[in-house]
VOPA-244801 format. One record per residue (C-alpha): residue in one letter; y, x, z. Coordinates in steps of 0.05 Angstrom, whole numbers. Example, Ala and Ser with C-alpha at 12.3 -4.5 7.8 and 13.67 -1.06 7.14 Angstrom:
<pts>
[pt 'A', [-90, 246, 156]],
[pt 'S', [-21, 273, 143]],
</pts>
This chain:
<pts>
[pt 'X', [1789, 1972, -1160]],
[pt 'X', [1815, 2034, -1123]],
[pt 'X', [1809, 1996, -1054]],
[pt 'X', [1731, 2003, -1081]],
[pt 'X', [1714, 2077, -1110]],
[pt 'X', [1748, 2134, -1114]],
[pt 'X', [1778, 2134, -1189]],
[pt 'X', [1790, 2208, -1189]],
[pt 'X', [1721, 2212, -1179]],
[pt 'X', [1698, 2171, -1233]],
[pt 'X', [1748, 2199, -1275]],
[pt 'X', [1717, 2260, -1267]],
[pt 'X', [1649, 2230, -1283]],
[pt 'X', [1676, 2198, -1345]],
[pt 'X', [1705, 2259, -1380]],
[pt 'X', [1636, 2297, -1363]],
[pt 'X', [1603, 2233, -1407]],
[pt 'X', [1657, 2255, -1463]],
[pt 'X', [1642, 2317, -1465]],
[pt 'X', [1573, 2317, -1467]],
[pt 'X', [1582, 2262, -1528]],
[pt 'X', [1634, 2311, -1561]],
[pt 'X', [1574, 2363, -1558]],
[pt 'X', [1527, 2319, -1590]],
[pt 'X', [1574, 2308, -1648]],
[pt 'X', [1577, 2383, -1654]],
[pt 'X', [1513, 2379, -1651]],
[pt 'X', [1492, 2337, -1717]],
[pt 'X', [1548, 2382, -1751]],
[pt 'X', [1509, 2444, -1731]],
[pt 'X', [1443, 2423, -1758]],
[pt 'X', [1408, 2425, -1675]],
[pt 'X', [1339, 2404, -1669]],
[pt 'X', [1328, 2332, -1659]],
[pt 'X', [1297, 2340, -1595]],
[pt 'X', [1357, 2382, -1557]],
[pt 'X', [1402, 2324, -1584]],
[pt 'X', [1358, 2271, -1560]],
[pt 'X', [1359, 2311, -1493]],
[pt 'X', [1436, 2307, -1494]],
[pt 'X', [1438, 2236, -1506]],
[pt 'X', [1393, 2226, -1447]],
[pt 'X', [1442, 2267, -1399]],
[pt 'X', [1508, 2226, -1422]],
[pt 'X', [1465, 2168, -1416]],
[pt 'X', [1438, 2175, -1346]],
[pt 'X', [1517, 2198, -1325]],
[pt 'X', [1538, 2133, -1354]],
[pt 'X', [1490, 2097, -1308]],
[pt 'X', [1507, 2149, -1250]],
[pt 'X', [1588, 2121, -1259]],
[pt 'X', [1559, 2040, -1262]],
[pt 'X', [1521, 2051, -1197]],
[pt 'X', [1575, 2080, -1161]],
[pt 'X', [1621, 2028, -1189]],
[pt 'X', [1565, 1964, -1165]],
[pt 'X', [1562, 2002, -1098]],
[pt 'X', [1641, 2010, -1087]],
[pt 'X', [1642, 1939, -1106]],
[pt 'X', [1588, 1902, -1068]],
[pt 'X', [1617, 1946, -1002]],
[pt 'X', [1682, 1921, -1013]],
[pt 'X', [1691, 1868, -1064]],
[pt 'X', [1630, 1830, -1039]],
[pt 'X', [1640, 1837, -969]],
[pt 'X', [1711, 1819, -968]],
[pt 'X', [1693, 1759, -1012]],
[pt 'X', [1647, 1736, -959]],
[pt 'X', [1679, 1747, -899]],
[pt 'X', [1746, 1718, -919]],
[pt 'X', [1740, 1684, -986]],
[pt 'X', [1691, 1649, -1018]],
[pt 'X', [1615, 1671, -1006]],
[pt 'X', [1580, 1620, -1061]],
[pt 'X', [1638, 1649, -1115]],
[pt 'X', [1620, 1718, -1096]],
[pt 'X', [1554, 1719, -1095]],
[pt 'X', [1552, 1684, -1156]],
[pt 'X', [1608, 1740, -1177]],
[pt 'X', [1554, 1788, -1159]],
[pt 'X', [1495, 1766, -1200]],
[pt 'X', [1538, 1769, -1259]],
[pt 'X', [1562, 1837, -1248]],
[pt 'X', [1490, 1867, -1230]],
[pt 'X', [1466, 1829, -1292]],
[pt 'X', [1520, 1871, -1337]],
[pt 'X', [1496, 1927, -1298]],
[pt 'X', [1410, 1920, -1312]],
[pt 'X', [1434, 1905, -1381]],
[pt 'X', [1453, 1992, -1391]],
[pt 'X', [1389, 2010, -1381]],
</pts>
């Protein structure tokens, strides 16, 4: 995997996801409007999908084109539609 991304990176990404999650709990303890936690959700949602799509791009640059080039291609491809099925699934 770190031949693909940068895992500080995503690291980064990841405990900006937590924290925003950790507010929302605070959030439902403090009585907040509905909407403002809805908006909330929405944010460590769409950072979730932010880290997936830089995760499928880091590996169909490297993963995918290494498999072709000097592995496989049918395997990887086939690799491939699995992982960007996983991925459509988050939406």
């Amino acid at each position: 995997m770190k031949k693909c991304m940068d895992p500080g990176n995503l690291q980064l990404r990841i405990r900006k996801v937590v924290g925003q999650l950790n507010a929302v709990e605070k959030m439902l303890d403090k009585d907040v409007p509905c909407e403002d936690i809805l908006i909330q959700l929405n944010a460590a949602k769409s950072a979730l999908h932010k880290v997936g799509q830089i995760i499928l791009e880091g590996h169909l640059k490297h993963c995918v084109r290494d498999g072709i080039e000097h592995g496989n291609p049918e395997k990887t491809i086939s690799d491939f539609v699995k992982a960007l099925e996983h991925f459509s699934r988050m939406s």
